[in-house]
N, CA, C and O atoms as CSV, one atom per row, in Angstrom:
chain,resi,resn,atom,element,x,y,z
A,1,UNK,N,N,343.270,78.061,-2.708
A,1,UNK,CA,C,343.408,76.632,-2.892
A,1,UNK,C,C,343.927,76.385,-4.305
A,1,UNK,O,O,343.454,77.006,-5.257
A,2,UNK,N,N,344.799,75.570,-4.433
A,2,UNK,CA,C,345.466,75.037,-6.155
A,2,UNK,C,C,345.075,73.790,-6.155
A,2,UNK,O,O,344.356,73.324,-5.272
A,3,UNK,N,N,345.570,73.049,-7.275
A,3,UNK,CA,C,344.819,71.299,-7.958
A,3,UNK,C,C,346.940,71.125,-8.080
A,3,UNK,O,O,347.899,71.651,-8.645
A,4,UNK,N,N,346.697,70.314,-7.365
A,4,UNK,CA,C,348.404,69.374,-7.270
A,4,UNK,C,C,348.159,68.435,-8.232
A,4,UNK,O,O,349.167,68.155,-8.881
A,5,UNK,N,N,346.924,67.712,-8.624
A,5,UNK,CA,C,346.809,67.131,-9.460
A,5,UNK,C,C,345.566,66.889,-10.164
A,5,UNK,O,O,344.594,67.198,-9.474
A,6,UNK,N,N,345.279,66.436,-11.316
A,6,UNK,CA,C,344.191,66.260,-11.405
A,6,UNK,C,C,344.087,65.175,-12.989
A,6,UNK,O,O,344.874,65.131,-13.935
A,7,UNK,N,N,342.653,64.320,-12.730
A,7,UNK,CA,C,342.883,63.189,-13.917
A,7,UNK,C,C,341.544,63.276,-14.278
A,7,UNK,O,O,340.637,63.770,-13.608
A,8,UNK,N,N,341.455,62.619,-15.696
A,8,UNK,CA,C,340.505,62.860,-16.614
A,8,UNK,C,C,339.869,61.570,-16.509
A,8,UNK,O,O,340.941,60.995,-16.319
A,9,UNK,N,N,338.823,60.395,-16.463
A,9,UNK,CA,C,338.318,58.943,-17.508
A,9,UNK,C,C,337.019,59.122,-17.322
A,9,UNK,O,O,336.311,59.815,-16.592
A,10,UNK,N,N,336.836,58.122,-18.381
A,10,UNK,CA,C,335.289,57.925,-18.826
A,10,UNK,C,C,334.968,56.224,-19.202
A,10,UNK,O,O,335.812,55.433,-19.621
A,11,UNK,N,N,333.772,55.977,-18.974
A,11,UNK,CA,C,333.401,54.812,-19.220
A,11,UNK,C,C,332.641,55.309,-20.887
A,11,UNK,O,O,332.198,56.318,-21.434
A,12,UNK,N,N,332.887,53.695,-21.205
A,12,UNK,CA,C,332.715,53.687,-22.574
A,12,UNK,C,C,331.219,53.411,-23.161
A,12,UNK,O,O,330.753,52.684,-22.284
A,13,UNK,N,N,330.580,53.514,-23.780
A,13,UNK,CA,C,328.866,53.244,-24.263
A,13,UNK,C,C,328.717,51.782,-24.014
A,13,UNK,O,O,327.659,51.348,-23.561
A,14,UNK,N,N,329.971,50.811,-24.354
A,14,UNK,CA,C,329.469,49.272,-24.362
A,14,UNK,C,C,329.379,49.316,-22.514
A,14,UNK,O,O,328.393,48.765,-22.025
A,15,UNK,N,N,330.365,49.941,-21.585
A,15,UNK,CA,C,330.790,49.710,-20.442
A,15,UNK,C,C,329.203,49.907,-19.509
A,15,UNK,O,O,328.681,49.164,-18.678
A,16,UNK,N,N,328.753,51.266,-20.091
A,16,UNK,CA,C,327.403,51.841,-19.799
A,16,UNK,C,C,326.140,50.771,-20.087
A,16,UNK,O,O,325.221,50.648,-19.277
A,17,UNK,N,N,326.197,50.153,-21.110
A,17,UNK,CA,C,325.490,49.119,-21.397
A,17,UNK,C,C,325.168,47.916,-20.615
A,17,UNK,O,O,324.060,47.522,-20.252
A,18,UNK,N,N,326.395,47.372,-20.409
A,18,UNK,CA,C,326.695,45.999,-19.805
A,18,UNK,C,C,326.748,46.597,-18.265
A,18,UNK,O,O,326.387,45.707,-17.496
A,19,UNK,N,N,327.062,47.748,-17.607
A,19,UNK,CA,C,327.087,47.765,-16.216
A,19,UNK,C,C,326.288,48.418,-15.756
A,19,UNK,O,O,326.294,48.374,-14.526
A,20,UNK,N,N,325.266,49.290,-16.359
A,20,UNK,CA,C,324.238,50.214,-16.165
A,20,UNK,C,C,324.806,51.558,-15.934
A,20,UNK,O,O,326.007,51.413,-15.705
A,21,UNK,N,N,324.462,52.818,-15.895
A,21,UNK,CA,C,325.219,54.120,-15.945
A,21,UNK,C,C,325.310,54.477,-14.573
A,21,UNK,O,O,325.776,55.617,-14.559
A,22,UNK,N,N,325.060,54.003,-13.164
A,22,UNK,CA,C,325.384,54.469,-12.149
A,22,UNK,C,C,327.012,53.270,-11.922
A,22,UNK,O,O,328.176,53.567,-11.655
A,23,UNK,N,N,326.469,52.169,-12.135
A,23,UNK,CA,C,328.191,51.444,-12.019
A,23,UNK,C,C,329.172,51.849,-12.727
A,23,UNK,O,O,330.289,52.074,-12.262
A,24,UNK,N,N,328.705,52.042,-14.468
A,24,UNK,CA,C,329.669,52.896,-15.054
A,24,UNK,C,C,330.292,53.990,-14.672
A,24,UNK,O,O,331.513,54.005,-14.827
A,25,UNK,N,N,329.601,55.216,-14.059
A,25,UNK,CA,C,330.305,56.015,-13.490
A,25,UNK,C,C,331.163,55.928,-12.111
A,25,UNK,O,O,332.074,56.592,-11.616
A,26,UNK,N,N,330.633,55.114,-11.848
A,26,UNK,CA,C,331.619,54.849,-10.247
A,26,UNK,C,C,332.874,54.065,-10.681
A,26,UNK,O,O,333.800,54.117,-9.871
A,27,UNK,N,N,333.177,53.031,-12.299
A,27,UNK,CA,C,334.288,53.078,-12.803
A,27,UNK,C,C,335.162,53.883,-13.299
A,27,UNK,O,O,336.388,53.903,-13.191
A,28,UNK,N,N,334.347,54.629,-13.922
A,28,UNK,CA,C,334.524,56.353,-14.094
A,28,UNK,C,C,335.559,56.721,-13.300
A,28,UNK,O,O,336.771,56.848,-13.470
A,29,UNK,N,N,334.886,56.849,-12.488
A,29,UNK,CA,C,335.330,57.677,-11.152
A,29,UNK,C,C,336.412,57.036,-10.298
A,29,UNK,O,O,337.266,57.795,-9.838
A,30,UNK,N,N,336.465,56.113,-10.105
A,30,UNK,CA,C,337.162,54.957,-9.915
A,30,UNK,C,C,338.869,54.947,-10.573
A,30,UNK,O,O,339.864,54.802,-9.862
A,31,UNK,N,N,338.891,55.169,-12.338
A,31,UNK,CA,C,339.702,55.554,-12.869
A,31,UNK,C,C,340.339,56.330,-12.839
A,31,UNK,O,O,341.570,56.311,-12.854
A,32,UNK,N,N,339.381,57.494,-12.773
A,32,UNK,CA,C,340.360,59.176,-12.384
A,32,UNK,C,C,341.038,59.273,-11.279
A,32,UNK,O,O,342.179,59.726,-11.359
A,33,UNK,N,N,340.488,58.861,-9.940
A,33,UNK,CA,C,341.704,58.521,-9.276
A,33,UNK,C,C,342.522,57.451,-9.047
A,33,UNK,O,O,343.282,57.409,-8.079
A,34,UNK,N,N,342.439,56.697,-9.754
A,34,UNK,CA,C,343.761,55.662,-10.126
A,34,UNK,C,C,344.685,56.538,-10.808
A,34,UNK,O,O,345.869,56.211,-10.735
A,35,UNK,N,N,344.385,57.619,-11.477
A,35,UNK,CA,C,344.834,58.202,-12.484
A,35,UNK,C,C,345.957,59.663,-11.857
A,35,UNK,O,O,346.982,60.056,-12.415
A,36,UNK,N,N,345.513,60.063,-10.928
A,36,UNK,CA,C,345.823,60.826,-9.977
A,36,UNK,C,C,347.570,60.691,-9.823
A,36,UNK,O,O,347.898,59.643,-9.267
A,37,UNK,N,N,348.504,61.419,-10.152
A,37,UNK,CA,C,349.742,61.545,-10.076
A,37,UNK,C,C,349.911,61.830,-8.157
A,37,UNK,O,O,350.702,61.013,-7.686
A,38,UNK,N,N,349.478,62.539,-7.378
A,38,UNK,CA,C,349.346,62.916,-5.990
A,38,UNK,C,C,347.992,61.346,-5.186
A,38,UNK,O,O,346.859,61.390,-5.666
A,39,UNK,N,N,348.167,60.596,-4.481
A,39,UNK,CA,C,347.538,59.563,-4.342
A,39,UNK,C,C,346.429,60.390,-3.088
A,39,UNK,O,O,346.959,61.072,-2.212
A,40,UNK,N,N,345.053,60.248,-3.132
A,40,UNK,CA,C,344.286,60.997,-2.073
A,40,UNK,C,C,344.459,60.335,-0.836
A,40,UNK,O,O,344.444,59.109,-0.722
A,41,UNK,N,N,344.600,61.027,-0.035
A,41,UNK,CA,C,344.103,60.690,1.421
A,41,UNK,C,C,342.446,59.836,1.622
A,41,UNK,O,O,342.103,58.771,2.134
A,42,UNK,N,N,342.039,60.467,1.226
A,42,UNK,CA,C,340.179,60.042,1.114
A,42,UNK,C,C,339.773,60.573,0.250
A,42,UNK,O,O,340.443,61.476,-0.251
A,43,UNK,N,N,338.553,60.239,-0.259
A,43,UNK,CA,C,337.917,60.463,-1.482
A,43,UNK,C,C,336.099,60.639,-0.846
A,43,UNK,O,O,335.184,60.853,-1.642
C-alpha cells in the first residue's frame, strides 16, 4: 500500500479553548482533509 496523498492541521490553543478539545479536533481533522491534494472517497 503507498499514501497518494497526505495533509498535516492542527487546531490552535484559543480554538481548543472556545470549542472544547473533542470539537477542536474534529476541526483538526476536518482540515487535513480539506487539505488532501487526492479528494477521499469516504473518510
Amino acid at each position: 500500500m503507498s499514501c497518494v496523498s497526505y495533509s498535516i492541521a492542527f487546531a490552535s490553543e484559543e480554538e481548543i479553548d472556545d470549542l472544547n478539545i473533542l470539537n477542536a479536533t474534529k476541526l483538526a481533522m476536518k482540515r487535513a482533509i480539506e487539505g488532501l491534494s487526492v479528494k477521499p472517497d469516504f473518510y
